[in-house]
C-alpha positions as CSV (number, residue, x, y, z in Angstrom):
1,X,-15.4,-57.3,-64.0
2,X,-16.9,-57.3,-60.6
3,X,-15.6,-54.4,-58.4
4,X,-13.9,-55.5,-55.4
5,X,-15.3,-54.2,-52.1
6,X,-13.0,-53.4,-49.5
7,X,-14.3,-54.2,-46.2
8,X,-15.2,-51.1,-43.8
9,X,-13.0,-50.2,-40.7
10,X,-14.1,-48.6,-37.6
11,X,-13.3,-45.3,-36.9
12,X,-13.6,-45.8,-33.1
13,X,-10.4,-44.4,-31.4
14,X,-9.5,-46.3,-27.9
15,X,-9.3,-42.8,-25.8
16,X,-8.2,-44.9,-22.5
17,X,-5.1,-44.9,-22.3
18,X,-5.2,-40.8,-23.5
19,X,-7.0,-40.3,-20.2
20,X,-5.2,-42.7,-18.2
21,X,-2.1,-39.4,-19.3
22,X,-4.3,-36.8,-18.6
23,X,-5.3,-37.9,-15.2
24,X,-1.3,-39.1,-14.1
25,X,-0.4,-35.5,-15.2
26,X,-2.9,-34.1,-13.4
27,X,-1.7,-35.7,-10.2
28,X,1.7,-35.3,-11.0
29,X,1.0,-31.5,-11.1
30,X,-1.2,-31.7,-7.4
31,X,1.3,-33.1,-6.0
32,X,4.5,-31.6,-7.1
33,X,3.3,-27.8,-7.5
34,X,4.3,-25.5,-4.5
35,X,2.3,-22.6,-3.7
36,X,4.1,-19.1,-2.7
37,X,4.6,-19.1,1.3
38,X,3.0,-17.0,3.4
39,X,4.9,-13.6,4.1
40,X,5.6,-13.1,7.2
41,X,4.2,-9.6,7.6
42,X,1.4,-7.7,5.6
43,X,1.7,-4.3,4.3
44,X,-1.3,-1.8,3.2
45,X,0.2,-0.1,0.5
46,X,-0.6,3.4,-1.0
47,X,-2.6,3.9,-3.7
48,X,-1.7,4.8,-7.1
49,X,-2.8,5.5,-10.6
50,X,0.0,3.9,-12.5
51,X,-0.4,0.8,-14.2
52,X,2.6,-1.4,-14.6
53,X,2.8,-5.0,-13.0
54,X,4.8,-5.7,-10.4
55,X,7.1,-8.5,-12.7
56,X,7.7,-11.7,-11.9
57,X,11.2,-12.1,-12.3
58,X,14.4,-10.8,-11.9
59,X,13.1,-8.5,-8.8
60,X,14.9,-7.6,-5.6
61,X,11.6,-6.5,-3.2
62,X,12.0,-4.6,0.2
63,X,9.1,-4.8,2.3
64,X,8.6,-2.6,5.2
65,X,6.0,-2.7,7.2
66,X,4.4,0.4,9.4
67,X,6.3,-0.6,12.5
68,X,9.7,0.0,10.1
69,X,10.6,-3.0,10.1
70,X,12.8,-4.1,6.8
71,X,12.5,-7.2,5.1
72,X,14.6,-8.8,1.9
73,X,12.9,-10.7,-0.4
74,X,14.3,-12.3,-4.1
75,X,12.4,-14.3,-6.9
76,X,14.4,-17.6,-8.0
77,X,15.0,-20.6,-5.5
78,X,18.4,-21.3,-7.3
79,X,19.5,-17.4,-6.9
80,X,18.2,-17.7,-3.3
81,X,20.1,-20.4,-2.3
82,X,23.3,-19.1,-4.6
83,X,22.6,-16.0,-2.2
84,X,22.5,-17.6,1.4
85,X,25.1,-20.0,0.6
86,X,27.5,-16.9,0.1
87,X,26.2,-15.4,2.9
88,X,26.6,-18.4,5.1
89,X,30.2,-18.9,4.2
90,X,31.1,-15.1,4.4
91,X,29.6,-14.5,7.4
92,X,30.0,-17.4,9.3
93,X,26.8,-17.6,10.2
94,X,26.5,-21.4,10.5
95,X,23.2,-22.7,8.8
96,X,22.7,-25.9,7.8
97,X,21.6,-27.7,4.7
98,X,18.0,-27.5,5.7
99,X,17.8,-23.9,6.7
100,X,19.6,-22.9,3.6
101,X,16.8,-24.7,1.6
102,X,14.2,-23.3,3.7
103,X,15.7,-19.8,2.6
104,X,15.4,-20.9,-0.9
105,X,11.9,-21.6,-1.1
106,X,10.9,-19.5,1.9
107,X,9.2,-16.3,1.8
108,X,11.0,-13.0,3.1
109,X,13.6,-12.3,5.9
110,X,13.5,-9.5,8.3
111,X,15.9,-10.1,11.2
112,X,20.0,-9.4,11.8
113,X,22.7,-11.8,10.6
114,X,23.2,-13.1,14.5
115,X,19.4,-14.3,14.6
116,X,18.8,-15.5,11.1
117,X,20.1,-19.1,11.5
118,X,17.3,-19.1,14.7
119,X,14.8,-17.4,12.2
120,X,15.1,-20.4,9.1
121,X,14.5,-22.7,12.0
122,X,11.5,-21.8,12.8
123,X,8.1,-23.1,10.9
124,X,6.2,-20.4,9.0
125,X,3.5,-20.0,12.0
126,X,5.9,-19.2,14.3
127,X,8.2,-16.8,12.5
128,X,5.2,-14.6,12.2
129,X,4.7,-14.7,15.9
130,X,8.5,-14.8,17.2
131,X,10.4,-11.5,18.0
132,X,13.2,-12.0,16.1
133,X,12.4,-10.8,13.3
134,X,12.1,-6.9,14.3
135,X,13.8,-6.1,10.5
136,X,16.8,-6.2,8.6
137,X,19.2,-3.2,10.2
138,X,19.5,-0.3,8.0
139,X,21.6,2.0,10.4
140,X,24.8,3.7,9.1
141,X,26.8,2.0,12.2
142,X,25.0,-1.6,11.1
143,X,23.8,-1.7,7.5
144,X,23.0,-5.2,6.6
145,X,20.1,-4.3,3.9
146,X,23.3,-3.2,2.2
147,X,24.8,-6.8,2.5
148,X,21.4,-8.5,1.2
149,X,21.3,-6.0,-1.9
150,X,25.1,-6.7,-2.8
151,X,25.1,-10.1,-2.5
152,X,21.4,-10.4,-4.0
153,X,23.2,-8.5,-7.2
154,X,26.0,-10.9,-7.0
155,X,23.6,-13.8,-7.3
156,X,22.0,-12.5,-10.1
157,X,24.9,-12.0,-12.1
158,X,24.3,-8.4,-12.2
159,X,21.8,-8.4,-14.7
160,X,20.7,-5.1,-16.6
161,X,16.9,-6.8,-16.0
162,X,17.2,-6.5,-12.5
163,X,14.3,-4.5,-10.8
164,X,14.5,-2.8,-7.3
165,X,11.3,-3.0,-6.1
166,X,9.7,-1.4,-2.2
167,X,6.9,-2.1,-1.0
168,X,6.1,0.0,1.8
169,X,3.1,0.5,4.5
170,X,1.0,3.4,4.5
171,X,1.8,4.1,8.4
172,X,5.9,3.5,7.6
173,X,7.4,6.5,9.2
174,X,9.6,8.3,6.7
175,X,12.9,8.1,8.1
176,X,12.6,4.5,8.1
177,X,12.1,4.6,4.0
178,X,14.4,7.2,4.2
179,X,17.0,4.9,5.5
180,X,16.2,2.8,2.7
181,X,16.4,5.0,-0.5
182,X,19.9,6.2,1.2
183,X,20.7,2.2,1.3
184,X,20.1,2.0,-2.3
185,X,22.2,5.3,-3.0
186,X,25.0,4.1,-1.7
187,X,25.0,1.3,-3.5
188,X,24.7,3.4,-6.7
189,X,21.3,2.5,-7.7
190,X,18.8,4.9,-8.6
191,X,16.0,3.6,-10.4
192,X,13.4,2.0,-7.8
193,X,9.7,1.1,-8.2
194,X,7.4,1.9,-5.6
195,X,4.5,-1.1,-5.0
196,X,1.4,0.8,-4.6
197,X,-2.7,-0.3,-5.1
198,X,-4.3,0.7,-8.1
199,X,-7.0,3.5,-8.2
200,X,-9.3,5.1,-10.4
201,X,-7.7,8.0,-12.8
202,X,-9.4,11.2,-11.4
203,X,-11.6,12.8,-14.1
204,X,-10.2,15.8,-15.6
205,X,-7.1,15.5,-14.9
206,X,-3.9,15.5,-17.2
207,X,-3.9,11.8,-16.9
208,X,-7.2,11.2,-17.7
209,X,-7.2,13.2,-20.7
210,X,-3.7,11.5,-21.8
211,X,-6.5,8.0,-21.4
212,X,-9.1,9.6,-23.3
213,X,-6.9,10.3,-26.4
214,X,-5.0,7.4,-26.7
215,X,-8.5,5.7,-26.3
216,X,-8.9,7.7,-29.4
């Protein structure tokens, strides 16, 4: 008997409409992403030989800059606006729907309670110009870091993950950073991480010889 021969499909694969995807997720993803705002102030850290990353989550960062000035920052825009939305109603301090959102996807604050509605205001180009923002007070007669760190824990449900991170200037005079760790005291925390630069390990030091044997 004859053999029957089956006729011989194409293998060509219509790839239009995969790259018609690719390219609408591509735009979807210019258009929607949102890059990190600008801080408001910029710090020259120390130097340091340690390591470990600076995480990206769970982090409560104080940044003060080498006039001593203070500021509060907090990964998370739900957290963030959990956290000024307590504030707000606490307080008193009468923001409105947008400054609250601009808080929650803003960068970091540095000014008193009585100025921060005037502060979330303001555009990005002209906080870092306007006075207001001369730092979060951190005086024993008027400690509002305090207030940030509690309500900052609050809206992070407490978590065990939570870091406590500062990021200080190399020209910060100590009592300023002083003022800060004693902040932090009160409040009955004691682990902190220091932001520094990383260096070089100086050669024949204990540290270098710890690198050289676990490179071994």
């Amino acid at each position: 008997m004859p053999k029957v021969k089956m006729p011989r499909k194409s293998t060509l694969i219509d790839m239009t409409a995969m790259c018609d995807v690719a390219f609408l997720l591509l735009t979807f993803f210019m258009l929607a992403t949102k890059f990190k705002p600008d801080e408001p102030v910029t710090v020259v850290t120390p130097s340091s030989i340690n390591t470990q990353l600076l995480p990206d989550s769970d982090v409560i960062l104080i940044t003060v800059d080498d006039k001593g000035r203070v500021f509060f920052s907090m990964d998370g825009q739900p957290k963030r606006k959990e956290l000024i939305t307590n504030l707000n109603t606490n307080f008193n301090l009468g923001l409105s729907d947008r400054e609250i959102a601009n808080f929650a996807i803003g960068s970091s604050i540095g000014t008193d309670f009585k100025n921060l509605k005037a502060v979330l205001d303001m555009k990005p180009d002209e906080r870092k110009k306007s006075p207001l923002e001369s730092g979060i007070p951190t005086d024993s007669a008027n400690n509002e870091l305090g207030t940030w760190i509690e309500y900052a824990r609050a809206a992070q449900g407490n978590s065990k993950l939570l870091k406590y991170c500062i990021k200080a200037d190399n020209a910060t005079p100590y009592p300023k950073i002083e003022a800060v760790l004693e902040t932090f005291k009160k409040k009955g925390i004691q682990k902190l991480n220091l932001v520094t630069d990383l260096e070089a390990i100086p050669p024949g030091t204990a540290a270098a010889a710890l690198q050289d044997e676990k490179k071994h």
